[in-house]
C-alpha positions as CSV (number, residue, x, y, z in Angstrom):
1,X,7.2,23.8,-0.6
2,X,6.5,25.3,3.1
3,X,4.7,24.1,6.0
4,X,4.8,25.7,9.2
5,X,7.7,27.2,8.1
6,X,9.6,24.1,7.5
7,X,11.1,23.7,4.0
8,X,10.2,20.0,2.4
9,X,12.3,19.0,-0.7
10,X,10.0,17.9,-3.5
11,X,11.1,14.3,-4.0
12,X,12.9,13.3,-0.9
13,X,13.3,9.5,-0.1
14,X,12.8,10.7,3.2
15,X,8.8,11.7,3.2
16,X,6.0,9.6,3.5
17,X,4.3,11.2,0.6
18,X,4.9,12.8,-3.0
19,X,4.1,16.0,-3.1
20,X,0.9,16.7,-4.9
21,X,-2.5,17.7,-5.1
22,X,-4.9,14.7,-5.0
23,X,-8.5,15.4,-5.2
24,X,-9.3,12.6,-2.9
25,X,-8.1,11.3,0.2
26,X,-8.5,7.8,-1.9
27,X,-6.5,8.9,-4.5
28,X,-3.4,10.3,-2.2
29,X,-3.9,6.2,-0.8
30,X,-3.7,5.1,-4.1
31,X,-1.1,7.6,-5.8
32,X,0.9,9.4,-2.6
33,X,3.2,6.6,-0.7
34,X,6.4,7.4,-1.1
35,X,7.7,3.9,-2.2
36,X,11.2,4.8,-1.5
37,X,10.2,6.2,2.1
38,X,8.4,2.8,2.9
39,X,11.2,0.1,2.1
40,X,9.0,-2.9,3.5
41,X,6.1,-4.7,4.2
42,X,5.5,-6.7,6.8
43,X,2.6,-9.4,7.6
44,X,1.4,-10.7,10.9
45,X,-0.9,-13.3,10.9
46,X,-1.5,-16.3,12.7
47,X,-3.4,-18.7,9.6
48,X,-6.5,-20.0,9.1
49,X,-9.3,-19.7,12.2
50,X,-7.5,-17.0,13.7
51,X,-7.6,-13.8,14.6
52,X,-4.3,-11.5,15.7
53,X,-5.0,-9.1,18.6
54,X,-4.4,-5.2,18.0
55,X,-2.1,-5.5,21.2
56,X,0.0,-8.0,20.1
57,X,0.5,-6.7,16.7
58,X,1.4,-3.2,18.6
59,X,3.6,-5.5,20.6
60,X,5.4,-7.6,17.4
61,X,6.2,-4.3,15.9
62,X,7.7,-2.9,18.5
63,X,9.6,-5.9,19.3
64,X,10.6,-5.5,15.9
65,X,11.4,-2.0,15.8
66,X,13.9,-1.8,19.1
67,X,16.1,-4.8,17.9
68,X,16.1,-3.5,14.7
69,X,17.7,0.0,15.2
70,X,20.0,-1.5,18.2
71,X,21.1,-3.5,15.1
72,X,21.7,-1.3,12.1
73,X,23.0,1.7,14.3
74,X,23.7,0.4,18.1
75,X,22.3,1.1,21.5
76,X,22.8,4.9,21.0
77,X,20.2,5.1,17.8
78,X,18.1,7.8,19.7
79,X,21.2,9.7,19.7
80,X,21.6,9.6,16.2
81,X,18.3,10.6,15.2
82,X,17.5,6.9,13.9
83,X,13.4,6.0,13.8
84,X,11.2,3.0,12.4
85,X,7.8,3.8,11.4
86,X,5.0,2.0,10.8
87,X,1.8,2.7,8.9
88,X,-0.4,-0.2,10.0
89,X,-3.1,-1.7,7.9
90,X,-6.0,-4.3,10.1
91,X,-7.8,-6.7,7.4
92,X,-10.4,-9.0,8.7
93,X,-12.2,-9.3,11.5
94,X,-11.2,-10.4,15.3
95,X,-14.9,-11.9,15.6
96,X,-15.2,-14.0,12.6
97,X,-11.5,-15.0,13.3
98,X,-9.4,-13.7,10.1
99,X,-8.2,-10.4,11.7
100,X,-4.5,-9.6,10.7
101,X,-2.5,-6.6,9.6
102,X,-0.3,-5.6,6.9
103,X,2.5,-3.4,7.5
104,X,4.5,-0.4,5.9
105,X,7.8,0.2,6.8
106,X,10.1,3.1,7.2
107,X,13.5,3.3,8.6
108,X,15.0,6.7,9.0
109,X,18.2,7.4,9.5
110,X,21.7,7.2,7.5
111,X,23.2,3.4,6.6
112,X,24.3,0.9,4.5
113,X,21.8,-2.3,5.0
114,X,20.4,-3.3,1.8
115,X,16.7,-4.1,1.5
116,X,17.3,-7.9,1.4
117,X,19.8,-7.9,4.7
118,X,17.0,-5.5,6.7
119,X,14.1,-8.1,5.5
120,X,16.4,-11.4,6.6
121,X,17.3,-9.5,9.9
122,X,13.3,-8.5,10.6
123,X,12.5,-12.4,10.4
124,X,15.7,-13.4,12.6
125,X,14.5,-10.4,14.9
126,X,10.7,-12.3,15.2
127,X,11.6,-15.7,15.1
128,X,13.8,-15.4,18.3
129,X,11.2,-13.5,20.5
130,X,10.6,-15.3,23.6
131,X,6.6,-15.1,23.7
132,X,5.7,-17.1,20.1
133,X,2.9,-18.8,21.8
134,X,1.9,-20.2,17.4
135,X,2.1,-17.0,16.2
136,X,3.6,-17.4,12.5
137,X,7.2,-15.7,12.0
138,X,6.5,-12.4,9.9
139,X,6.8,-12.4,6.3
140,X,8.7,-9.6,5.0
141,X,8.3,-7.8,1.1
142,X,10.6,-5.6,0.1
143,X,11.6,-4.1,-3.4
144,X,8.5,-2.6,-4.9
145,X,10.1,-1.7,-8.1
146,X,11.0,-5.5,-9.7
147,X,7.0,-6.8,-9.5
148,X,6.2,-6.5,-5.3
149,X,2.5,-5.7,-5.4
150,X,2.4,-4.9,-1.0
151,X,2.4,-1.4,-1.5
152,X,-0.4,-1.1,-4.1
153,X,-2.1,-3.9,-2.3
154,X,-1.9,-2.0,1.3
155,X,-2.8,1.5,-0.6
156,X,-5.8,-0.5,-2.0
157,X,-7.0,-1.3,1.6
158,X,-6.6,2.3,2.9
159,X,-8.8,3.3,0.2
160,X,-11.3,1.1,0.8
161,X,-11.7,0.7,4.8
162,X,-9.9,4.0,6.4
163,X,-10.6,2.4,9.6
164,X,-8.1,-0.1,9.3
165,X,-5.5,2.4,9.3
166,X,-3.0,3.6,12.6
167,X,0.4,4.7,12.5
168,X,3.3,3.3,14.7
């Protein structure tokens, strides 16, 4: 396939989407994540009777995301092309005090953590930030393909609120 001149292998680990022609932007939700492009999810909340901010889930993940490559691939990971993305889902409400997010994640970039060793570092990585205040540490999915329903659960929420959605 071509797009803007740019050839795309048809079932790369490293897109965010199988190729395909959905008829719906529901069904590319439901049927399109590349489940071997987002390796994780991740879950901020903060419990019952209340709500987590849009700021300081912006701020968590990025938190998250600047340890993390400094980790796998060292201070120099810009130089060698190494990314985290995040495809962001809000459930709840801040008002009625139930707003949190779910959280698909993408690392990018050649090496040799498993799945399990990324996910133990992620809650290491949360559970010594500095500014907890009672925020709960992050839980962490991972493996979709031995029962993990995340991914179906997240694509589930895209297609029914797509203004819970923002990318990271």
């Amino acid at each position: 396939m071509i797009t803007n001149a740019v050839a795309i292998p048809n079932n790369s680990i490293d897109q965010a989407f199988h190729i395909g022609a959905y008829e719906t932007v529901s069904d590319a939700w439901k049927h399109g994540l590349n489940k071997d492009y987002w390796t994780h999810g991740i879950t901020l909340n903060l419990g019952n009777d209340l709500s987590v901010s849009e700021r300081n889930a912006r701020r968590r993940l990025n938190y998250i995301r600047i340890h993390l490559l400094k980790e796998m691939f060292g201070n120099n990971f810009r130089r060698k092309g190494a990314k985290i993305r995040f495809l962001v889902f809000k459930q709840g409400d801040y008002k009625t005090f139930n707003q949190h997010f779910h959280v698909l994640m993408a690392i990018e970039g050649n090496h040799n953590w498993s799945a399990q060793s990324i996910a133990a570092w992620i809650m290491t990585i949360d559970a010594q930030r500095t500014e907890k205040s009672w925020d709960k540490i992050v839980h962490v999915d991972w493996d979709w393909k031995k029962g993990n329903r995340f991914h179906s659960y997240v694509s589930r929420e895209a297609t029914s609120n797509p203004d819970t959605l923002w990318v990271m």
